[in-house]
Structure formats: C-alpha cells, structure tokens
N, C-alpha and C positions, 0 to 999 in steps of 0.2 A: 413526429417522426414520419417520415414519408416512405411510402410502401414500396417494396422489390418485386420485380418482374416474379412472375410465376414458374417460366421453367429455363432459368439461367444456362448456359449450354457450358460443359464442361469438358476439357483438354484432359491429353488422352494420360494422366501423372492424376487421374479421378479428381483433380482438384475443381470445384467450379466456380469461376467466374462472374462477377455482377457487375454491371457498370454503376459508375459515377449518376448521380442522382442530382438535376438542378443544376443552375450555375448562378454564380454573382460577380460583380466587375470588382472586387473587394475580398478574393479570399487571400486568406495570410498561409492556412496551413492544407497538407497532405493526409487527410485520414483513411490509413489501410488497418483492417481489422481481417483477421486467421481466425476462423471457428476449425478446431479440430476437436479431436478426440480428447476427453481432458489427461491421459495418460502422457498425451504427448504435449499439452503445455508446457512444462516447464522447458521442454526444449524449444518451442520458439519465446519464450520469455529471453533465454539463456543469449540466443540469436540476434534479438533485435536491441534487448539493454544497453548493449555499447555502443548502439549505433545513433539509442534515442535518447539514453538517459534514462529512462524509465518506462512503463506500458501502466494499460488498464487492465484487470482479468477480469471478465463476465464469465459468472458460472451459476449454478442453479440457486446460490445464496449470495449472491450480491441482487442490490438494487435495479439495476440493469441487468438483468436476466441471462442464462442461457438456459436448453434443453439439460434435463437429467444426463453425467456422463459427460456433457458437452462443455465447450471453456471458448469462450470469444478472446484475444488476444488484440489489444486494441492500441495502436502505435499511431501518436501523430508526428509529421517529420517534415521538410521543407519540399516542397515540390521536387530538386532537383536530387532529393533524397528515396527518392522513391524505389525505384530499381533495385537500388542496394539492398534496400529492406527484402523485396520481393527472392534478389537472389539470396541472401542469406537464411531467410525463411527455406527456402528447395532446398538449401543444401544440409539444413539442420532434418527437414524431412524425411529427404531421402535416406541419411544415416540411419533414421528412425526406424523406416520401413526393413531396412538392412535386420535390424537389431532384434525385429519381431517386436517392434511396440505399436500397437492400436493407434493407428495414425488418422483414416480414410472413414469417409469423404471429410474431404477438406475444403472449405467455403471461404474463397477471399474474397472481399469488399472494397474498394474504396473509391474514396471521391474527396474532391475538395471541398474546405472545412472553413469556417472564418470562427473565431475566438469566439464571439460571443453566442454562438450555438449552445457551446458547453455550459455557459448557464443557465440560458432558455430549458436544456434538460435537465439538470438537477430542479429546477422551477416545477417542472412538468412531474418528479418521480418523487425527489426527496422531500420529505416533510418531519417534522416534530416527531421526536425517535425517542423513548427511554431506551439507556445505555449503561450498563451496571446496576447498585442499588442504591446509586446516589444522583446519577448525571440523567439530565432530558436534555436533548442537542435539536436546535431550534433554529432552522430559517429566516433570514431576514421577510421572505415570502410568504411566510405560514405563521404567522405571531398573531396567538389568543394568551387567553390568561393560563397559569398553570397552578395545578397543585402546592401550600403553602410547604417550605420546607425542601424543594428540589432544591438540588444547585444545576440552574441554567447555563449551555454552553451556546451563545450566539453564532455559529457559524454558516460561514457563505462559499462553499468548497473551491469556486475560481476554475480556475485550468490546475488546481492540484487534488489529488486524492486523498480521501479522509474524513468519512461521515459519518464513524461510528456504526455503519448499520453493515460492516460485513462482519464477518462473526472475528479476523486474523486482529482488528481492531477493539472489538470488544472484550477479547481473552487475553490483552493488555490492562485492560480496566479493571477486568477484573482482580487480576494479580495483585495488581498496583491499591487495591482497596482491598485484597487483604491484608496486605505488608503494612498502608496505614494503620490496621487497626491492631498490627502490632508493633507498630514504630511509629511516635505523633511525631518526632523532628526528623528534620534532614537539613541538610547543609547545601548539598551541588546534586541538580538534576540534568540528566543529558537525555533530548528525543532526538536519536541519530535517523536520518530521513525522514524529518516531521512532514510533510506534507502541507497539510491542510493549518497544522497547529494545532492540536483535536488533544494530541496524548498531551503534548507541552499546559495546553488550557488544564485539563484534569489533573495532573500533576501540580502545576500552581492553586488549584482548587485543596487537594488533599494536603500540600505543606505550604501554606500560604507565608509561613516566613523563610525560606527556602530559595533562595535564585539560581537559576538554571540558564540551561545553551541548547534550543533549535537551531537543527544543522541539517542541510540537504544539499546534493550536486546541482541541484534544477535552480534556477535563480525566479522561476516564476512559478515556484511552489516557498522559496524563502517568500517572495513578495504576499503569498495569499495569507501564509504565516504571517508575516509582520501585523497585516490588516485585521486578522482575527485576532488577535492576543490584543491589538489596539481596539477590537469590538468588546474585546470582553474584559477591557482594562487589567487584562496583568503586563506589568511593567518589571517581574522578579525574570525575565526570559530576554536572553539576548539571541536573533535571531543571523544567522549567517550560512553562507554560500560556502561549503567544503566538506570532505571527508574526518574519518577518524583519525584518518593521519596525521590531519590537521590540529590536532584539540594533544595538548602536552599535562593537562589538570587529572587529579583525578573524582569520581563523583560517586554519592553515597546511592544514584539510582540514574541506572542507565534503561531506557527502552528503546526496543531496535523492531519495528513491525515491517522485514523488511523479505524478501523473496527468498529459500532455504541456501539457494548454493552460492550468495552472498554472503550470509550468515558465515555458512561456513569458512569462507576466502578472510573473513574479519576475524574467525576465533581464536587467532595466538595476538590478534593487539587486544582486544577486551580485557586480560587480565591486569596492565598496567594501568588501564582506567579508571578499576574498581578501588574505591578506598576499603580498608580493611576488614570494613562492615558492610560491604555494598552487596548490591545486587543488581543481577543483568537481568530484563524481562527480554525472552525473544520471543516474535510470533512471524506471520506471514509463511508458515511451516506445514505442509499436509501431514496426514495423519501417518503416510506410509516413509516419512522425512524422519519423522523425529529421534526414531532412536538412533537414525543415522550421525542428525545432527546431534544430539544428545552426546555420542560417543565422541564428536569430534570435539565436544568441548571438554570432556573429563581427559583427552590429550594435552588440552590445552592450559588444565591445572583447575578449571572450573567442577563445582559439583550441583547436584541436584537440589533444589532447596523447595521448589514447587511447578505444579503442571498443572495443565488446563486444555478442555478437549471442548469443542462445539463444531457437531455438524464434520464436516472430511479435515478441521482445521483443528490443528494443538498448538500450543504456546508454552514455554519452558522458563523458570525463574531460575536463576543460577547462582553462587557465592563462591566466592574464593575457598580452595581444600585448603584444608586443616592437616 
C-alpha cells in the first residue's frame, strides 16, 4: 500500500482531497474511496450503489481498516464514471449536513486502479480465519495444515467481497449453524448477492444433499463465485447473474448479507420465496437498523425466529407468520 502525502489541502465543503498515487500504461479501473463519519455511510453507500452495483465498507471491523467512528466507502467505476460518482456523493452529503448528521471531515481518494491490485491486497491482509464453530476459511496464499475435523473453505475473494472475517458475514454462519443443528435436511438453498461464494460454500457444507442458487447483480462476483464453489468442489449450487425478481422457486433457506435499505426495498418479495418451513437469514444490518428493518418485515408477513449481534452489526432469522 503506498503512502499519502501528509497534509492533503482541503476545499472550502471541509472535504479533503488526495491525489491519485502512481501510474501504469494498463489500468482498467477508477478507485474513488469517501472516508466519512460512519453515521453518514449509509448515505453514500445509498448514493453510489446504482451507480456501481456495489461498494466496499472499511470500518473499524473489517480487514481493511478504518479509524473508530470512521467508515471508508470504497467504489470502483470506469474512468469516465468518475464525476458522477463524485457528484452524487456532494449531493447525498450535503442533504446530510442539512439534516444534522455527523458527516465532516470528509476524505476523498482516488486514483487509478488495475484489477489485479485487488488481489495483491487480500495477499497482503487476508489469511486463514476461523469462522463459526465449524468453518476455517483458507487462502490459496496461506495453506498449512489444519486441525483434524474442520470443514475447510478454500477461498480466493477476486474483485468480489466475502471473506468471512467481517462480523455482517459471520452472523450468517452463525444462524445458519444453529438452524442445522436443528434441521439436518433441506431441499432449496438461495445466497441472494453471494459475492465471494463463502455463504453458498457453508451452506453446501451444513446440507450436503441440498441444491441451491448463487445469485448476484455483479457478473464478476457470479464469476469469483463460480471459481470458488469449483475450489471447493460443490456442484449442488447453480451460480447466476440476477435479482430476486428473477428466481420464481421457492426455498427452505434463504441468506441475504446484503446493506439495510436493500433489505428493506426486497421485504414484500421474500415471502413468496419461503417454503412453508423456510427461513430468511438477513445481515449486512447495523445495530441502530434493525428494529427498523425488523418492523418492516413483520409488515411483510415475516416474524421473528432468531437474532444475532457482533460488534455495531445484527443479523435477523425470519419465518413465515402463523
């Protein structure tokens, strides 16, 4: 990771500016990264999602870091995408400030980016992680021997997210390994924006006769998917590029690790998803979200069945009302 000037000079909206780091005759991509207040992430997540498909969040519990409070917002986009991003970020801010939300200082970045940086870094940070009370999630880059008796998840994260080691992803795991341990079959598994492939893997790990559906908007998070479920030989997961709109079946386990105010915009299709024994696992939800989200799904005909809190992040299990 190459180091930033020391005293970035800052426009008169307190934001400050860093320039672009290096150059190469070969980059593909635009990486602009928002450090704001973490109160106000969600509004530039909210901002830049339709613009990129998806972001990173660095905050004081992911692998990639932020300060206490603080939330890195990390968007990569095509060069001629850039601007957009930057206005939409101002304009989601400025509302912010309007509204009295802890927004300032606010630290953009960016510079251009070539693909394989992205794995050069996980190289550099991720390593061999236990993950629940079953799963040890392993790098192609970091392979020793392991304790008899894990069940190993080989994964190589690519340009998609999903390593297991933020807490919105392990409070999936966890859910999902209680419910095994009191449901051994299932029939239809759904990981609605798998990512990486991480929940899809563990899911095939806890019903191994069970076939399921990886599903994301991003077609180079389907592709990381495909490659890891192909590392780690399950073949019971069919992996595809689309929405919930998309998917007409219903399944006895749905996971959705996906950012709160998505959650919400999904929770009147998830009921026709669920078979009649099913359950929804959601996470990617802060702590001050959930009763919000909570409420929007017991609108939605969903009730309570379990919860799970690590760190500023909850995760909620749901079942059809009775």
């Amino acid at each position: 990771m190459k180091s930033r000037p020391a005293l970035p000079a800052a426009d008169h909206r307190g934001r400050v500016w860093e320039p672009s780091q290096g150059s190469h005759l070969n980059w593909h991509w635009l990486e602009i990264q928002f450090e704001t207040h973490s109160d106000a992430a969600d509004l530039v997540t909210a901002a830049l999602a339709p613009l990129t498909g998806g972001v990173e969040l660095r905050d004081a519990g992911t692998l990639l870091s932020a300060a206490p409070e603080r939330t890195c917002v990390v968007a990569l986009c095509r060069p001629d995408q850039g601007q957009a991003l930057l206005d939409a970020v101002d304009a989601a801010l400025t509302t912010a400030r309007a509204a009295g939300v802890v927004v300032d200082p606010v630290i953009v970045r960016r510079r251009e980016a070539h693909e394989d940086e992205w794995r050069d870094v996980w190289k550099q940070f991720f390593r061999t992680t236990r993950v629940g009370r079953r799963f040890t999630v392993q790098p192609s880059w970091d392979a020793h021997e392991l304790p008899e008796g894990e069940l190993i998840i080989h994964l190589d994260p690519g340009l998609a997210f999903g390593t297991g080691a933020h807490p919105s992803t392990r409070l999936v795991i966890g859910l999902a390994e209680e419910m095994r341990d009191a449901r051994a079959d299932m029939d239809r598994l759904l990981d609605l924006g798998c990512g990486s492939g991480i929940l899809s893997i563990v899911a095939a790990r806890l019903w191994p006769r069970a076939s399921g559906l990886a599903l994301d908007i991003d077609p180079q998070a389907v592709i990381c998917a495909q490659e890891n479920l192909e590392r780690n030989q399950v073949t019971s997961f069919e992996v595809r590029t689309g929405t919930l709109a998309d998917v007409a079946e219903r399944f006895d386990l749905v996971m959705a690790n996906i950012q709160a105010d998505v959650l919400g915009e999904l929770a009147p299709r998830f009921p026709a998803r669920l078979a009649d024994n099913g359950r929804l696992i959601l996470s990617g939800i802060l702590l001050e979200q959930v009763e919000s989200v909570l409420e929007t799904y017991r609108h939605a005909g969903l009730i309570l069945d379990g919860r799970s809190e690590e760190g500023e992040w909850g995760a909620l299990r749901l079942r059809l009302g009775t």
